[in-house]
Every structure is written in structure tokens, then in C-alpha cells.
C-alpha positions in Angstrom: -1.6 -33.7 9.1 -4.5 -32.1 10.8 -4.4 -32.5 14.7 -7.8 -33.8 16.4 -8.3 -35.0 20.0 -7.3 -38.9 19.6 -3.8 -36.5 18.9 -3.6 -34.7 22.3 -0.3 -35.9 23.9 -0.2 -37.8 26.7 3.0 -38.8 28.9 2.4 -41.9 31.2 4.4 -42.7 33.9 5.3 -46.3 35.6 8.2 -47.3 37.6 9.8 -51.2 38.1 11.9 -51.8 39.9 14.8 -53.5 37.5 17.0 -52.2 35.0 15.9 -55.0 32.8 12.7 -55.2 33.1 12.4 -51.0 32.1 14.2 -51.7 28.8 12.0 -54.4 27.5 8.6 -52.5 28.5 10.4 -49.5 26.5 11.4 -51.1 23.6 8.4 -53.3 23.1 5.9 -50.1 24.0 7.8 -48.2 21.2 7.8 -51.5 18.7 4.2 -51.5 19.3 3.5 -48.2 18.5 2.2 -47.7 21.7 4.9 -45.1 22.3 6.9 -42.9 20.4 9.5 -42.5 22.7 10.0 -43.9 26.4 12.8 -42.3 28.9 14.0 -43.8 31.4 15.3 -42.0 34.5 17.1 -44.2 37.0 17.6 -43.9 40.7 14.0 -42.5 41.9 13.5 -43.2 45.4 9.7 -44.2 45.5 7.9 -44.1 49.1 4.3 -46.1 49.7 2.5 -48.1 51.7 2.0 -51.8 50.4 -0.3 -54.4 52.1 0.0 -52.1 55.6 3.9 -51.1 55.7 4.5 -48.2 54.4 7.7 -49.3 51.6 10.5 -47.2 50.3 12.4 -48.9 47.1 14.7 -47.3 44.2 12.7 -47.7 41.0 13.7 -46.6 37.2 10.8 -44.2 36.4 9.8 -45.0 32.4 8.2 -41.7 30.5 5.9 -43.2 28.1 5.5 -40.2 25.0 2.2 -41.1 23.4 -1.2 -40.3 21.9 -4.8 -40.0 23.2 -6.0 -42.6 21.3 -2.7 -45.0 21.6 -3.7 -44.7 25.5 -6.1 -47.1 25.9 -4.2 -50.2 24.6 -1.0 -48.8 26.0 -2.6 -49.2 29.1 -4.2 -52.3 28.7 -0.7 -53.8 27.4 1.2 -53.0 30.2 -1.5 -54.0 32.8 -0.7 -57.6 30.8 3.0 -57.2 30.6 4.3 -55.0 33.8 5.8 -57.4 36.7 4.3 -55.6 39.3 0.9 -57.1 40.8 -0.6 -53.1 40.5 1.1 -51.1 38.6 1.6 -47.5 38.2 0.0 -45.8 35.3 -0.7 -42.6 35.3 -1.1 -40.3 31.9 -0.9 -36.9 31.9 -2.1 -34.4 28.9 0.8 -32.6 27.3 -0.6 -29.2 26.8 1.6 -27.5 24.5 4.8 -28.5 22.7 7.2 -28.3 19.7 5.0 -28.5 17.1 7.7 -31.2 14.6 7.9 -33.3 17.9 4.3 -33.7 17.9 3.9 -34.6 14.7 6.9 -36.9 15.2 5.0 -38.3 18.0 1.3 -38.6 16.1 3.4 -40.7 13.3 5.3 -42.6 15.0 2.3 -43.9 17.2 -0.1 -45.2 14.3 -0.6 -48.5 13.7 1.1 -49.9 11.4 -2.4 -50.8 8.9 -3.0 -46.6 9.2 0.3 -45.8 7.8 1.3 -44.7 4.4 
């Protein structure tokens, strides 16, 4: 499998605030090959100001493992499907990394009519 740019990875970050919640968005992100993998790290202390008041809430933060060119409707799904009114979504560019996890990753992200 030859890498090209729609391959770079990218890890996108949101936070909700409910256990709940941060399992469905993983499981259906990773059942829509959106993401290969999602973590989930529970008990981050987020800090922000909201409508004037500056906020502090315990959040799960959700790790979204994905691919350039899953990014676009990765975002565009979860602007659709997170609860909060804005949502965090940031995506960062993986620069390096175990090179059978990336191609774990580029697999497990195309859609299903691109697979073998």
C-alpha cells in the first residue's frame, strides 16, 4: 500500500461531558470508518469561558485515530451528531509513527465501496 497525503494521520480531539454519550460517538465514528480507533480518557478537568462565565466541568476527552482524507466527513459527522451546541474538534497531523499501525489505521479507515 503506497502512502500519499489523503494518508497523513491525523488525531482529533473532542470532549462531552457523559460517559454515554463518549461511547456511542466512539463506536459509531469507528463503525463508520471515520476512525480506526477512538480512546477515551476519563476525568479531564476542562476550564473555559461560555456565554461570559468563565466554566470549569469534568469531560471524557475522546482521541479520534484517523486519516487526512476521512477528516472532512469525520468532522462534518460529529458537528451533526455531538450534543454540545459547539463542539470541540481539533485535528492534529501525526508526524511519525509505527509504520503496521499506520497501515492498520489507512485500512481500517476506507470506505467500505474502496475495500477489497
Amino acid at each position: 500500500m503506497a502512502a500519499s497525503s489523503e494518508d497523513t494521520p491525523r488525531i482529533v480531539l473532542t470532549t462531552v461531558d457523559d460517559p454515554e454519550q463518549a461511547k456511542r460517538l466512539a463506536r459509531e465514528l469507528v463503525e463508520r470508518r471515520l476512525a480506526a480507533c477512538v480512546s477515551l480518557i476519563e476525568g479531564i478537568g476542562s476550564t473555559y469561558r461560555w456565554r461570559g462565565a468563565v466554566t470549569e466541568q469534568r469531560e471524557i476527552l475522546l482521541l479520534v485515530k484517523t486519516t487526512a482524507s476521512r477528516l472532512s466527513p469525520l468532522q462534518e459527522w460529529l458537528r451533526q451528531s455531538h450534543p454540545y451546541e459547539v463542539p470541540e474538534i481539533m485535528a492534529l497531523e501525526a508526524t511519525s509513527g509505527s509504520a503496521p499501525y499506520l497501515r492498520w489505521l489507512i485500512e481500517e479507515t476506507e470506505p467500505s465501496e474502496e475495500r477489497p
